[in-house]
C-alpha positions in Angstrom: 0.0 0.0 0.0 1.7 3.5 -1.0 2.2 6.2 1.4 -1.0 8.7 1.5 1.0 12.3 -0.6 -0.5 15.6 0.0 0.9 18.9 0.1 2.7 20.3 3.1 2.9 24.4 3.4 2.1 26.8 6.2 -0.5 29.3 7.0 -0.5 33.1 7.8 0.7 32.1 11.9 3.7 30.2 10.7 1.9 26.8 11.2 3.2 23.7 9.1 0.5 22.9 7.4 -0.6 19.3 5.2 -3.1 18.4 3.1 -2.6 14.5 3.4 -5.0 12.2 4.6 -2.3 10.8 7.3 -1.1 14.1 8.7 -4.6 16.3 9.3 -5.3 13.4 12.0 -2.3 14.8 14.1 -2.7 17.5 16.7 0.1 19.0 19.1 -0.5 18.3 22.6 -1.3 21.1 25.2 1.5 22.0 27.9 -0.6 19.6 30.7 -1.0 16.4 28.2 2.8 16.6 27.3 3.9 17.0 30.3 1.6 14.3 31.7 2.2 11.9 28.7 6.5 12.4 29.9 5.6 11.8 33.4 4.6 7.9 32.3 7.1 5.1 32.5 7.8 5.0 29.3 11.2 3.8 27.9 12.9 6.4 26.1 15.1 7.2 23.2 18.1 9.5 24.9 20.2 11.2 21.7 23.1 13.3 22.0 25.7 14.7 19.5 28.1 12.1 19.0 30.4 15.0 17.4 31.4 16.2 14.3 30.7 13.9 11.3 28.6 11.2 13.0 24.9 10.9 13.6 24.0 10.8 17.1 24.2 8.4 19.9 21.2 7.1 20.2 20.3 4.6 23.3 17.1 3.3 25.3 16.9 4.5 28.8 14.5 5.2 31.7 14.3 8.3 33.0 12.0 10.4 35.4 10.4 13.2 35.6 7.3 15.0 36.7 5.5 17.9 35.3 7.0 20.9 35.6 10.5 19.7 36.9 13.3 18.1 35.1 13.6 15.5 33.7 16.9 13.0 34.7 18.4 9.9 33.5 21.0 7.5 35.8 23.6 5.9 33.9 27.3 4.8 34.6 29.6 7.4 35.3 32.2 6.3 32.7 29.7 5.4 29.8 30.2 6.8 26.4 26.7 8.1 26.3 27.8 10.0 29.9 31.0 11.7 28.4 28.8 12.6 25.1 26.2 14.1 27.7 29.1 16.3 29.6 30.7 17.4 26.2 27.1 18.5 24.9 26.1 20.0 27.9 22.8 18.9 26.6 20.6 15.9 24.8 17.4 14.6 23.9 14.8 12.5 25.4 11.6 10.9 23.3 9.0 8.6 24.2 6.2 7.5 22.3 3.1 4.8 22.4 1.4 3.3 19.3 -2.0 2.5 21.3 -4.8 3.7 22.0 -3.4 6.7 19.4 -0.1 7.1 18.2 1.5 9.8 20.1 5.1 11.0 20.7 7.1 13.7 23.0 10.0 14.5 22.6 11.9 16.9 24.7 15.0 18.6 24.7 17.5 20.9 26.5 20.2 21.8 28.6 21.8 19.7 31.1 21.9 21.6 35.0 23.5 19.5 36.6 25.1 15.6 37.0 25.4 14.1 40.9 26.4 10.7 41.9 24.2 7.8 41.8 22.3 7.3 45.1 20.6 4.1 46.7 17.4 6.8 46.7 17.9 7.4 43.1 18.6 4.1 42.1 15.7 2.8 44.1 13.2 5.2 42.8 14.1 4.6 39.0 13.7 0.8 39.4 10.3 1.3 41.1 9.1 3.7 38.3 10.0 0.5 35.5 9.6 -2.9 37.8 7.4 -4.5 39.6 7.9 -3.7 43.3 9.4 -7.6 44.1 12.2 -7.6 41.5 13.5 -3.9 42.6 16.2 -5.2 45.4 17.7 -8.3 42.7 18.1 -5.1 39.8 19.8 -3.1 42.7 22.0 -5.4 43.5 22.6 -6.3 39.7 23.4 -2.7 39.4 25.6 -2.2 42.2 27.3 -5.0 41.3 28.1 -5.3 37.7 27.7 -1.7 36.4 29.8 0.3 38.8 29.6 3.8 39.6 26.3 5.4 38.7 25.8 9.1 37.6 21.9 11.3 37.3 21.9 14.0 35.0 19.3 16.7 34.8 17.7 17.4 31.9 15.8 21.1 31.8 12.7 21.6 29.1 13.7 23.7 26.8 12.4 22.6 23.3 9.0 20.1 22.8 7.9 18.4 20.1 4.5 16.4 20.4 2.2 15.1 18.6 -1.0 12.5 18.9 -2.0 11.2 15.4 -6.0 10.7 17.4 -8.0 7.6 17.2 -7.9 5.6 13.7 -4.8 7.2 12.1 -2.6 4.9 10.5 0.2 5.4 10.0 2.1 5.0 6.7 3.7 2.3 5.8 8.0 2.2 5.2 8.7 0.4 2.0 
């Protein structure tokens, strides 16, 4: 089945606008559902600059965050994807779902500040993504085979959302 082609152009405020079938299903979201929809425990896609002449680093991670605040990943202190981070001073996180809609955030910014790993932080991340009786086995995993742990702070600075509402499909990739 071929992609659905339309036009895309803008409009007098600025505003991409397309004429195709697939794209007038998809809306922006409003401060409050972005900010909600980043506050799930959704897995996401961290990118950072991987430097000059490559394409980004581009890893799964969990992360937290809750509306309003900053956002913060915990990784190991001597990763790759850490030094990126530190040489950026900044990087990109994006979550998405394909069900009930297909909707994405992604949201990115300035790094504020990295700290050491806690037990607090540690134990609060693995809540958010486990269930509550396989938390203390992934601590000690952690504190075990992966070493010194580092959060960095993530703060809002650029959003892109959308929600593609209910019975868009999306194209297909040939």
């Amino acid at each position: 089945m071929p992609m659905a082609r339309g036009r895309v152009t803008s409009n007098s405020s600025g505003q991409i606008v397309s004429t195709s079938a697939y794209a007038r299903h998809m809306v922006s979201l409003s401060v409050r559902d972005r900010e909600s929809f980043l506050a799930e425990p959704h897995v996401a896609a961290l990118s950072v600059s991987a430097g000059q002449g490559r394409g980004p680093l581009t890893v799964p991670i969990w992360y937290q965050y809750a509306p309003g605040g900053e956002a913060w990943v915990l990784t190991d202190a001597g990763s790759r994807k850490a030094r990126l981070i530190e040489t950026a001073g900044r990087f990109t996180l994006m979550v998405e779902r394909v069900m009930p809609t297909t909707r994405y955030v992604s949201v990115e910014g300035a790094v504020t500040r990295t700290v050491p790993g806690t037990d607090e932080l540690l134990w609060e991340i693995a809540a958010r993504y486990l269930p509550s009786d396989k938390v203390p086995a992934y601590i000690g995993f952690v504190k075990a085979e992966l070493g010194e742990q580092v959060a960095i702070y993530l703060r809002p600075e650029r959003w892109l959302t959308a929600d593609l509402g209910p019975g868009a499909v999306p194209p297909r990739v040939t």
